[in-house]
PyMOL Python script that loads the backbone (N, CA, C, O; Angstrom):
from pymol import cmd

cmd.read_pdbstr("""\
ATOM      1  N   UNK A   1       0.851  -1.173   0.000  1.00  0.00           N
ATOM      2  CA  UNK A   1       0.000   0.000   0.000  1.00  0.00           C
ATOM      3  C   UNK A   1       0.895   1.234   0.000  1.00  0.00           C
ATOM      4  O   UNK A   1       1.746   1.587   0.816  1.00  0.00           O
ATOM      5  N   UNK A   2       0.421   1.871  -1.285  1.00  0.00           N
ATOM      6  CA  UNK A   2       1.825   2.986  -1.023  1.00  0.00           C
ATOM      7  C   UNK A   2       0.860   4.575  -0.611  1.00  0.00           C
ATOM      8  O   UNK A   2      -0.246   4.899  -1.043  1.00  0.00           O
ATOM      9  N   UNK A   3       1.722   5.297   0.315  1.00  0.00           N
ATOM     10  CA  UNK A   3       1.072   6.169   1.273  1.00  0.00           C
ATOM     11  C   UNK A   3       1.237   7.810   0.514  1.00  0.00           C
ATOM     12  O   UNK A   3       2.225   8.322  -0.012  1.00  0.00           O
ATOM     13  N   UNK A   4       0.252   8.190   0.656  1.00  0.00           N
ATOM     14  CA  UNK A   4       1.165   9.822   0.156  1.00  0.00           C
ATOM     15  C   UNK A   4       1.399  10.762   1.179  1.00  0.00           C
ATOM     16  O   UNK A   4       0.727  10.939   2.194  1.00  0.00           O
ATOM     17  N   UNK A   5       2.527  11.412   0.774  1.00  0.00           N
ATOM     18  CA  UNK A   5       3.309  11.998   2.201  1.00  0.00           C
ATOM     19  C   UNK A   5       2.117  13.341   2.480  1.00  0.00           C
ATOM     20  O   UNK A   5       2.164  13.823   3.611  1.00  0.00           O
ATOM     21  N   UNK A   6       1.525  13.684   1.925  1.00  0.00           N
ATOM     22  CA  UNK A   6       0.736  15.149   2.598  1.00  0.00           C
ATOM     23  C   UNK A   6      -0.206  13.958   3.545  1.00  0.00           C
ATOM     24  O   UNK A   6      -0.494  14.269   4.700  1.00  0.00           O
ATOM     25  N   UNK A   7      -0.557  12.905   3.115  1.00  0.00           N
ATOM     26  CA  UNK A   7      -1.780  12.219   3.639  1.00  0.00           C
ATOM     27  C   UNK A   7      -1.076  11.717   5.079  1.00  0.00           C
ATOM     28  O   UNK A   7      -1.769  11.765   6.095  1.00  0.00           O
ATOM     29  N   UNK A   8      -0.102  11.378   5.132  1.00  0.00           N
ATOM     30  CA  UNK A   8       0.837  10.876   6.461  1.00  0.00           C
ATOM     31  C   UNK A   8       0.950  12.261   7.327  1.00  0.00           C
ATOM     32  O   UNK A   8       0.876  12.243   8.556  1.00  0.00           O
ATOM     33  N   UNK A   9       1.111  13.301   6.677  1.00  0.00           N
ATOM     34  CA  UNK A   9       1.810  14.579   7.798  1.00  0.00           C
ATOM     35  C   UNK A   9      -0.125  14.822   8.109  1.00  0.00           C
ATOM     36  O   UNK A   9      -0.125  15.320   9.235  1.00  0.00           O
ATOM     37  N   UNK A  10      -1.081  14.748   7.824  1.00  0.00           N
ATOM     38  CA  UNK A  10      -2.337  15.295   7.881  1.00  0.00           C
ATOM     39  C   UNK A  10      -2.780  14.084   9.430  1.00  0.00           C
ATOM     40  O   UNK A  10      -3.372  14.306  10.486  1.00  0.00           O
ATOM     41  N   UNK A  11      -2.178  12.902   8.883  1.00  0.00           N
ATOM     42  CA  UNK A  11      -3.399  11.921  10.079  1.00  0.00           C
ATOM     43  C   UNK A  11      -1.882  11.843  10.955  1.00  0.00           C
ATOM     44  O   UNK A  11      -2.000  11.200  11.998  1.00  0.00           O
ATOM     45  N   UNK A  12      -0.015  12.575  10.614  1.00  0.00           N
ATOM     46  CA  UNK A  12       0.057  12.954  11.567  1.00  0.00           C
ATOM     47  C   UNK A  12      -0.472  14.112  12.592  1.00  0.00           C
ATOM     48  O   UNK A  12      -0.952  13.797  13.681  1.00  0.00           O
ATOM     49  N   UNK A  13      -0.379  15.161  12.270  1.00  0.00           N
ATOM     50  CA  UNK A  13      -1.063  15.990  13.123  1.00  0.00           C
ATOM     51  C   UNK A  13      -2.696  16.086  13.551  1.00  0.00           C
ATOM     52  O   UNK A  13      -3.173  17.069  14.118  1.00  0.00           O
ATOM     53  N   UNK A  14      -3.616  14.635  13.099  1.00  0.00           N
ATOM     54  CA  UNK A  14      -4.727  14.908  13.425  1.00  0.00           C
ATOM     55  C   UNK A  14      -4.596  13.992  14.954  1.00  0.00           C
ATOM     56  O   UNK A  14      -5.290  14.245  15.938  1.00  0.00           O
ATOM     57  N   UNK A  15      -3.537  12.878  14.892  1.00  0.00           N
ATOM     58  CA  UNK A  15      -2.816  12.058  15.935  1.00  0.00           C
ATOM     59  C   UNK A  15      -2.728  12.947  17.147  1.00  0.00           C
ATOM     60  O   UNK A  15      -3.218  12.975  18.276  1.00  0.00           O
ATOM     61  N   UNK A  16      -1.832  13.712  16.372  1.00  0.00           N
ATOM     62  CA  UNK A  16      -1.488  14.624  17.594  1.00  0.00           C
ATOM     63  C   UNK A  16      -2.428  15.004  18.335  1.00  0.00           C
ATOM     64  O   UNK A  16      -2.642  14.610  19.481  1.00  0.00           O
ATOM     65  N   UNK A  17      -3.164  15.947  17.604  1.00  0.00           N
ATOM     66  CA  UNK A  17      -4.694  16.656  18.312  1.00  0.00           C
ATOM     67  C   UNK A  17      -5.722  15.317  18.918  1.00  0.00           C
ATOM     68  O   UNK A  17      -6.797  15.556  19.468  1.00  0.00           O
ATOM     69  N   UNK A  18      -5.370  14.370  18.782  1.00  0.00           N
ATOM     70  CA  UNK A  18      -6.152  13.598  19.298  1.00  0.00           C
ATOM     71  C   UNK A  18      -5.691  12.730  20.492  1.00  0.00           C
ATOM     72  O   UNK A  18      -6.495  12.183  21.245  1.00  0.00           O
ATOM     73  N   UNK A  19      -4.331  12.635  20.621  1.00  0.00           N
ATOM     74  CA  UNK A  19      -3.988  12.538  21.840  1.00  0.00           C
ATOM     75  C   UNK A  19      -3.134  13.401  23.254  1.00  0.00           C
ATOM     76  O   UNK A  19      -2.585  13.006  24.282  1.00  0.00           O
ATOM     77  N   UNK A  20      -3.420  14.908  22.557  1.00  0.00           N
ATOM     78  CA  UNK A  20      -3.759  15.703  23.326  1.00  0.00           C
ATOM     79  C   UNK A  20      -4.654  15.804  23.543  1.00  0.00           C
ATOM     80  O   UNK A  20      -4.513  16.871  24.141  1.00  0.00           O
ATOM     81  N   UNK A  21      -5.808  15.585  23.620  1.00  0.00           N
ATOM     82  CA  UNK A  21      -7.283  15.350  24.173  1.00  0.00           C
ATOM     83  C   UNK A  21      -7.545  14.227  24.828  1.00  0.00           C
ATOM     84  O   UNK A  21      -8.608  14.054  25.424  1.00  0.00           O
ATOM     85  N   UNK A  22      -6.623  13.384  24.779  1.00  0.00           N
ATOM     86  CA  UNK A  22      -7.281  11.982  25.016  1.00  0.00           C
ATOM     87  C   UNK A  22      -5.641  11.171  25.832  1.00  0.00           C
ATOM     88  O   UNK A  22      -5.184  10.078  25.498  1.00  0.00           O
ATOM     89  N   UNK A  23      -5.086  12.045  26.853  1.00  0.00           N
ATOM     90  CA  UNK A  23      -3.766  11.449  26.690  1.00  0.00           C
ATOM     91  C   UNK A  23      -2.700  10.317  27.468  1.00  0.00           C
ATOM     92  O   UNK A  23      -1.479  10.214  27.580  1.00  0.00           O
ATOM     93  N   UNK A  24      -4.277   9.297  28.077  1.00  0.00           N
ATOM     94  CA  UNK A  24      -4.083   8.544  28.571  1.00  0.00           C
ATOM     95  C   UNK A  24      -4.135   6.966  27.396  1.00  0.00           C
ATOM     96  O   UNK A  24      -3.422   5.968  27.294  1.00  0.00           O
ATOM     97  N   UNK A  25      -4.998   7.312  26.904  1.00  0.00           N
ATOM     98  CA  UNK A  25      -5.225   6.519  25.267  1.00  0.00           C
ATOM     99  C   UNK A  25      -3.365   6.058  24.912  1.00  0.00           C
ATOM    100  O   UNK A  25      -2.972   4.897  24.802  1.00  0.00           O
ATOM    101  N   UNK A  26      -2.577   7.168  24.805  1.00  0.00           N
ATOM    102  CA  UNK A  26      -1.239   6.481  24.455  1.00  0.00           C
ATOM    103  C   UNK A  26      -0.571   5.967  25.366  1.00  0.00           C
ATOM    104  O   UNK A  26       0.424   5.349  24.988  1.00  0.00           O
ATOM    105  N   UNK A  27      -0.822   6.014  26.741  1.00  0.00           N
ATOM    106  CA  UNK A  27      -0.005   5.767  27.680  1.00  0.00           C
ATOM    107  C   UNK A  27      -0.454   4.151  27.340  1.00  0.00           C
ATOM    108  O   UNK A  27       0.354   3.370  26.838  1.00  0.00           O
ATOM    109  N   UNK A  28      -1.985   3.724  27.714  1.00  0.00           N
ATOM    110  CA  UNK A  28      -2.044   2.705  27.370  1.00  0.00           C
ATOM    111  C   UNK A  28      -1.639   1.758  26.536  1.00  0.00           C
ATOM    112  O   UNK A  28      -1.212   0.696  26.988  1.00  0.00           O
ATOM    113  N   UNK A  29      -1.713   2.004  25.132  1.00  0.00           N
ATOM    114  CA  UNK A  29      -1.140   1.590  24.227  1.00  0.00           C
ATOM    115  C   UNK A  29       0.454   1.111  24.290  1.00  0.00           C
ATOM    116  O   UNK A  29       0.863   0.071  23.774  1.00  0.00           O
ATOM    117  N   UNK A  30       1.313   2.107  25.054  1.00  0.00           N
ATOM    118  CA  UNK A  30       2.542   2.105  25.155  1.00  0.00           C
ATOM    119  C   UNK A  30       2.611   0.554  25.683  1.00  0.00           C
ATOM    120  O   UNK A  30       3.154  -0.452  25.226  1.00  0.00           O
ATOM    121  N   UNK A  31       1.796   0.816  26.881  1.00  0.00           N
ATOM    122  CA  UNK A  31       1.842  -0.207  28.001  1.00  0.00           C
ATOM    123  C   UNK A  31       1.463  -1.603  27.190  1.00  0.00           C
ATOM    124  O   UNK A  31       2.205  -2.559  27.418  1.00  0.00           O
ATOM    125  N   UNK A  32       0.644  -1.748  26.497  1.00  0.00           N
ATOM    126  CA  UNK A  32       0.317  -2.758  25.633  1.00  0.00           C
ATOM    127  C   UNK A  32       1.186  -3.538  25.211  1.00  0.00           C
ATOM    128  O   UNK A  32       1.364  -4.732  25.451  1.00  0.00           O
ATOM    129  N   UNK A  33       1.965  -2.528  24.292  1.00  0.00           N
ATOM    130  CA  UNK A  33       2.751  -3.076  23.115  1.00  0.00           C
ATOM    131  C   UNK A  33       4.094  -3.456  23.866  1.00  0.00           C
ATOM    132  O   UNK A  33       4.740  -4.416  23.447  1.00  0.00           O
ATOM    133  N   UNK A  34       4.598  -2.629  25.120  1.00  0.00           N
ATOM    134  CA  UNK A  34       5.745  -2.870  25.907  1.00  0.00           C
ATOM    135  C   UNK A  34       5.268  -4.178  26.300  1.00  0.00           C
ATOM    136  O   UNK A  34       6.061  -5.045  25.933  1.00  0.00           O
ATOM    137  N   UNK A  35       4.196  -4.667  26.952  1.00  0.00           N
ATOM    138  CA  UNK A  35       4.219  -6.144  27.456  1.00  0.00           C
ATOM    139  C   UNK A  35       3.989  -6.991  26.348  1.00  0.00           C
ATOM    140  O   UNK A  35       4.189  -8.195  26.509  1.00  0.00           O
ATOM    141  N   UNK A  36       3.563  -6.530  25.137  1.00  0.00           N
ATOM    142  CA  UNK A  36       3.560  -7.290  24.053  1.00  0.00           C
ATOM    143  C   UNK A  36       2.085  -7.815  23.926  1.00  0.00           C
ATOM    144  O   UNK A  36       1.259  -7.674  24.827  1.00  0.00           O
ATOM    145  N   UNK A  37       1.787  -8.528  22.542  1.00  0.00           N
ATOM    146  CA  UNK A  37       0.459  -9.369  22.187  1.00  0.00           C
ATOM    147  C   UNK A  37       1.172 -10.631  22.103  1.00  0.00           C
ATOM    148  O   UNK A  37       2.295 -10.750  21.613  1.00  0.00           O
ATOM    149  N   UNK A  38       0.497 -11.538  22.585  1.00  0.00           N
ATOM    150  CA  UNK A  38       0.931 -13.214  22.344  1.00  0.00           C
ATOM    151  C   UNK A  38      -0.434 -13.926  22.316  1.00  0.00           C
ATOM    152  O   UNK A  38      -1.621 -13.748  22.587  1.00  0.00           O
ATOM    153  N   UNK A  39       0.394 -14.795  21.852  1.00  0.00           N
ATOM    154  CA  UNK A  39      -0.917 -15.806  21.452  1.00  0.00           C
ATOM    155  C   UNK A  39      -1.466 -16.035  22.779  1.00  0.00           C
ATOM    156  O   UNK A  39      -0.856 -16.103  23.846  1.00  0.00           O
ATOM    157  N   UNK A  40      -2.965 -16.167  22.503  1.00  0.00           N
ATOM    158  CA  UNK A  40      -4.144 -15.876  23.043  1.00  0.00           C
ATOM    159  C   UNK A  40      -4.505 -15.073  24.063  1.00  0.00           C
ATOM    160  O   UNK A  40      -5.260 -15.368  24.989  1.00  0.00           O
ATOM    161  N   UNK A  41      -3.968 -14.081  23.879  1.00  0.00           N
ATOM    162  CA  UNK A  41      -4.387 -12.560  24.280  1.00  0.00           C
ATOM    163  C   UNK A  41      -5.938 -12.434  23.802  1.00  0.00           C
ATOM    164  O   UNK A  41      -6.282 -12.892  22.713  1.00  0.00           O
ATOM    165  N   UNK A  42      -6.815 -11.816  24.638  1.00  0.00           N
ATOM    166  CA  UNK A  42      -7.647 -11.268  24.274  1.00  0.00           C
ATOM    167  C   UNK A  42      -8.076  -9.778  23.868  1.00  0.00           C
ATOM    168  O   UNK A  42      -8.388  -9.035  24.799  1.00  0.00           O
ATOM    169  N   UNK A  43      -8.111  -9.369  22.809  1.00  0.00           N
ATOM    170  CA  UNK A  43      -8.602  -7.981  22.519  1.00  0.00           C
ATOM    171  C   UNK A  43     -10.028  -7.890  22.666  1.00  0.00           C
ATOM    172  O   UNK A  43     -10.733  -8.679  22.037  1.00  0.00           O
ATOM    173  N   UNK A  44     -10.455  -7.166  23.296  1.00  0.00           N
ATOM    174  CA  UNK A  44     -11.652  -6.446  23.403  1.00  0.00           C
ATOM    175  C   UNK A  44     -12.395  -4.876  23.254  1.00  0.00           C
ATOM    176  O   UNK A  44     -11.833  -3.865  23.673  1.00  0.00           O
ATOM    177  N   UNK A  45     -13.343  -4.863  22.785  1.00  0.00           N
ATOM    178  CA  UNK A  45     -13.432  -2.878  22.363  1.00  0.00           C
ATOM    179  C   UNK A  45     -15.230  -3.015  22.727  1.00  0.00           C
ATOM    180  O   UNK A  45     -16.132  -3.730  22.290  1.00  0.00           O
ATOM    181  N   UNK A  46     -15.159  -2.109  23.575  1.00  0.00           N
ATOM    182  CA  UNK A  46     -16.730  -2.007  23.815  1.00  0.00           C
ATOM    183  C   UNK A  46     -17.098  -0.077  23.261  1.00  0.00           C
ATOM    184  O   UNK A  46     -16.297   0.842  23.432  1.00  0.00           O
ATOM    185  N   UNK A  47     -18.110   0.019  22.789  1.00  0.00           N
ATOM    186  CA  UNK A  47     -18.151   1.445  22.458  1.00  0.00           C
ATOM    187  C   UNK A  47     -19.848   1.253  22.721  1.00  0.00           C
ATOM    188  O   UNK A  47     -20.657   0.436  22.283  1.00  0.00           O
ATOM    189  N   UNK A  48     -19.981   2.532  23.745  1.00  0.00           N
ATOM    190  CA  UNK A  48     -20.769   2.981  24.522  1.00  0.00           C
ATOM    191  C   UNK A  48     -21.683   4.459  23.245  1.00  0.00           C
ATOM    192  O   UNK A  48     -20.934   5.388  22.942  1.00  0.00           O
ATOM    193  N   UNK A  49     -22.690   4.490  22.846  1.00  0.00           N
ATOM    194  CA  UNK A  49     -23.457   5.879  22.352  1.00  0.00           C
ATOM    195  C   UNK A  49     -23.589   6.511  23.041  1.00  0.00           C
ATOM    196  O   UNK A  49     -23.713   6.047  24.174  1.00  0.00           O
ATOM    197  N   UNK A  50     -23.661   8.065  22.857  1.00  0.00           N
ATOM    198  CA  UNK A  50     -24.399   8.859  23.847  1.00  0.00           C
ATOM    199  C   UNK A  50     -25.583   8.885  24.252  1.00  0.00           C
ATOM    200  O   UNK A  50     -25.943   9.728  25.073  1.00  0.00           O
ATOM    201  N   UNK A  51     -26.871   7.449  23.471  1.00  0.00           N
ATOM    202  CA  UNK A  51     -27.858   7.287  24.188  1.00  0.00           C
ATOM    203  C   UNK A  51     -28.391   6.438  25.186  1.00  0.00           C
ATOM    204  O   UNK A  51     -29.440   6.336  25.822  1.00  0.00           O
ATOM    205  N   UNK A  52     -26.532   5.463  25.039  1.00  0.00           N
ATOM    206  CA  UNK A  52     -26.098   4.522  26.202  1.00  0.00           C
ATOM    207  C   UNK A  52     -26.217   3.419  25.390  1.00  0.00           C
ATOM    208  O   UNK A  52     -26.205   2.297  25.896  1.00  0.00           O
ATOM    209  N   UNK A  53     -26.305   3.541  24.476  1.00  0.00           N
ATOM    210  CA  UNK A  53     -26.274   1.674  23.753  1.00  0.00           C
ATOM    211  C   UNK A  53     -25.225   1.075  23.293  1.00  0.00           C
ATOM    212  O   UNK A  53     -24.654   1.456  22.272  1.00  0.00           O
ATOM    213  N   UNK A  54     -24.751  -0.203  24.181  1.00  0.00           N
ATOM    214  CA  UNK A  54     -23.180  -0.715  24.291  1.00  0.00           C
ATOM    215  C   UNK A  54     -23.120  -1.493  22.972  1.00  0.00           C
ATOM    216  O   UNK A  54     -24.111  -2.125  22.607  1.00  0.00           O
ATOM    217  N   UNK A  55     -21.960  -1.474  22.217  1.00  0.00           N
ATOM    218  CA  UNK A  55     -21.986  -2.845  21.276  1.00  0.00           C
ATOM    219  C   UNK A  55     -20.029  -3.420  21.670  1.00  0.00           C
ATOM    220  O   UNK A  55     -19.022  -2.769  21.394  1.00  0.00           O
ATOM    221  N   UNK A  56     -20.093  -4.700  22.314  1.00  0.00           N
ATOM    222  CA  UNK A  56     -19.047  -5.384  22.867  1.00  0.00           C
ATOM    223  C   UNK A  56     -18.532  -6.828  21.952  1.00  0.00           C
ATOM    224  O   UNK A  56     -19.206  -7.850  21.824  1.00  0.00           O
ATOM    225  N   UNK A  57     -17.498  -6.641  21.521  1.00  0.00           N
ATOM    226  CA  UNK A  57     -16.680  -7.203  20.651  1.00  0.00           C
ATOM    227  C   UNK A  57     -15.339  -7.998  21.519  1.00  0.00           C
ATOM    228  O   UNK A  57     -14.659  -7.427  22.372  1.00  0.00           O
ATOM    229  N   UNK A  58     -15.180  -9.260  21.128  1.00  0.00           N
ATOM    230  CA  UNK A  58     -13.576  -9.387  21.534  1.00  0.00           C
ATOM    231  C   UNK A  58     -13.217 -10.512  20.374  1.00  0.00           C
ATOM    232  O   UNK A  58     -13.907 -11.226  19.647  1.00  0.00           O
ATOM    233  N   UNK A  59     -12.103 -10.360  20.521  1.00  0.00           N
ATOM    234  CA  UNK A  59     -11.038 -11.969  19.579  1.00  0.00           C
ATOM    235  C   UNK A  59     -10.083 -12.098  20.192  1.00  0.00           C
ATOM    236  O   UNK A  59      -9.565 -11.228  20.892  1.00  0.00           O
ATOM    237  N   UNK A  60      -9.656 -13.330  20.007  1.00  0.00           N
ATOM    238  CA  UNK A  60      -8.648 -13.923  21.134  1.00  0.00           C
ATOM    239  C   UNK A  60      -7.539 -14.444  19.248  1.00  0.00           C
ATOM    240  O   UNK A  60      -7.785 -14.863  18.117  1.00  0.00           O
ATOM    241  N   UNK A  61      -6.307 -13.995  20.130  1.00  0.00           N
ATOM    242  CA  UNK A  61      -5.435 -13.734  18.877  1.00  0.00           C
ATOM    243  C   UNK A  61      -4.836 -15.111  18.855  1.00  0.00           C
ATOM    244  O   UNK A  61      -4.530 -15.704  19.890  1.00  0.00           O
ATOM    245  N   UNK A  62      -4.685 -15.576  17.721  1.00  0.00           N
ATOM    246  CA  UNK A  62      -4.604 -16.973  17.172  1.00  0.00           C
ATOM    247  C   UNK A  62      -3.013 -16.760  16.638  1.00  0.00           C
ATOM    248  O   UNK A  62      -2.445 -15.779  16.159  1.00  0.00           O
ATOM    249  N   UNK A  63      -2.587 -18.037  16.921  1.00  0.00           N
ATOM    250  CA  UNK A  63      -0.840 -18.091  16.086  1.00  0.00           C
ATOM    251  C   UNK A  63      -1.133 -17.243  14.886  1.00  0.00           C
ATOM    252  O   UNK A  63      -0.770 -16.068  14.941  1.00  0.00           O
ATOM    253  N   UNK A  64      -1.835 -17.744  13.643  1.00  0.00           N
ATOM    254  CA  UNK A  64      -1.788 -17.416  12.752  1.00  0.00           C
ATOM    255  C   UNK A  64      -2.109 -15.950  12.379  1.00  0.00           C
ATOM    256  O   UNK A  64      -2.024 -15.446  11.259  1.00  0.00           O
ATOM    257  N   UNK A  65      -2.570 -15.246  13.766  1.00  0.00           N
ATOM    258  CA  UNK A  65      -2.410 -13.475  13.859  1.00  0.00           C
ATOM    259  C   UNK A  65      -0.724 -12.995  14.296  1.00  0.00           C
ATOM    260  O   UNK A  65      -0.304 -11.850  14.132  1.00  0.00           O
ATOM    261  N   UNK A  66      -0.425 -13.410  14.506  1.00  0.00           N
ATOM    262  CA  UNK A  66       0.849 -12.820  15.204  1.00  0.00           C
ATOM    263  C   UNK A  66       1.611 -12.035  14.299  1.00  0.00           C
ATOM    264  O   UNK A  66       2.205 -11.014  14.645  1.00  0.00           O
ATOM    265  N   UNK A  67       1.600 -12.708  12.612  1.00  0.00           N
ATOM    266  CA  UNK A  67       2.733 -12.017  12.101  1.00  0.00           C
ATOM    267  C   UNK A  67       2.031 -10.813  12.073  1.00  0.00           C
ATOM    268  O   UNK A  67       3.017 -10.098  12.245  1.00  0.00           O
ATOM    269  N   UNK A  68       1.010  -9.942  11.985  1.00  0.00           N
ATOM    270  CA  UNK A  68       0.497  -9.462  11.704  1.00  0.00           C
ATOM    271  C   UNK A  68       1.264  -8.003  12.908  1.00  0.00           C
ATOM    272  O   UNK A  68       2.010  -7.054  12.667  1.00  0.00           O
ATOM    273  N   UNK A  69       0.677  -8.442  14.023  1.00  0.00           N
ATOM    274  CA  UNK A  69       1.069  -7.722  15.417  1.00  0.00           C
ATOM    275  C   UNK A  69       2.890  -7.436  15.292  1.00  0.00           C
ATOM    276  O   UNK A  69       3.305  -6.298  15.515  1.00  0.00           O
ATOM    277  N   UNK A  70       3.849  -8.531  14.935  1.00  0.00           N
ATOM    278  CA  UNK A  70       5.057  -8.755  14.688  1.00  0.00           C
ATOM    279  C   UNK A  70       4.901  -7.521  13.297  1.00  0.00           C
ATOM    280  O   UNK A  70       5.763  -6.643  13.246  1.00  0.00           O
ATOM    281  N   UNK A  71       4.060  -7.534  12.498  1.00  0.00           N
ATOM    282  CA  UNK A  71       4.779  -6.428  11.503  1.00  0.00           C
ATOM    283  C   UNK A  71       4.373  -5.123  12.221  1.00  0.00           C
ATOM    284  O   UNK A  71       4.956  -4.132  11.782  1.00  0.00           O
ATOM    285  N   UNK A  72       3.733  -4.961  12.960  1.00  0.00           N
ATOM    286  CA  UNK A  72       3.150  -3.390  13.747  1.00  0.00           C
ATOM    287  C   UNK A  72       4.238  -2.847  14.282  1.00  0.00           C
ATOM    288  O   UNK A  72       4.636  -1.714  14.011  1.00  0.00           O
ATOM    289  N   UNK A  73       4.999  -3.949  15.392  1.00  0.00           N
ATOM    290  CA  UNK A  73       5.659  -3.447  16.123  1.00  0.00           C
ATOM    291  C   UNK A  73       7.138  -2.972  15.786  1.00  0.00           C
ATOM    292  O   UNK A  73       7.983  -2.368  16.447  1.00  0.00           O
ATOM    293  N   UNK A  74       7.110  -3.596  14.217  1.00  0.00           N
ATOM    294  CA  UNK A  74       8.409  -3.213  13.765  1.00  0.00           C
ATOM    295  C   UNK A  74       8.138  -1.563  13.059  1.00  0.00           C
ATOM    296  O   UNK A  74       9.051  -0.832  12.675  1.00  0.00           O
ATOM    297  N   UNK A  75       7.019  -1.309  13.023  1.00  0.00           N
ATOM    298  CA  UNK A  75       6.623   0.254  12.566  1.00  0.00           C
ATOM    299  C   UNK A  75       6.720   1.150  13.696  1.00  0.00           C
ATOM    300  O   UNK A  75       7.663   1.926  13.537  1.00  0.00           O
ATOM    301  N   UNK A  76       6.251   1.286  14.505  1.00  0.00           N
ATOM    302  CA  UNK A  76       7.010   2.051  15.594  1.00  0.00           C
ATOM    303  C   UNK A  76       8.684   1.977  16.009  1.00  0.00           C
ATOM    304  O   UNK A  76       9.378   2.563  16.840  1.00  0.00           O
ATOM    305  N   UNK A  77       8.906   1.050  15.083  1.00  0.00           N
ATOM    306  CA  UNK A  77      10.728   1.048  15.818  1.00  0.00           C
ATOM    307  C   UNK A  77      11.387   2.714  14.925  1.00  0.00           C
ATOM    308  O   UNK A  77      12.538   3.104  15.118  1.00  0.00           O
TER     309      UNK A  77
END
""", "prot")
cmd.dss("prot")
cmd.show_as("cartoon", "prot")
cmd.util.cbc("prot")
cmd.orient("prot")
């Protein structure tokens, strides 16, 4: 997938503004990726409406996800 650089500096600085608002969101993440994903980790994401209606999701990460997580973490290096 090839990226275009105005499109990278744009959802960089929309990053930014978004975790200056939100700036526990990266701490977490940090914390995540420092202890790592391994097989059968569970991911989970629940998202709440503002009229209160939950919709709750999880997957439990399978060998055959890993390379996937393994190519992420080599993008932040």
């Amino acid at each position: 997938m090839k990226m275009n650089p105005m499109q990278l500096m744009k959802i960089k600085k929309m990053w930014d503004e978004f975790t200056a608002r939100h700036p526990k969101f990266p701490m977490f993440l940090k914390d995540v990726l420092q202890r790592g994903i391994q097989e059968n980790t569970v991911l989970e994401m629940k998202v709440i409406s503002p009229e209160g209606k939950e919709s709750v999701t999880n997957i439990k990460i399978r060998k055959e996800d890993m390379e996937l997580f393994r190519e992420l973490q080599k993008m932040r290096k």
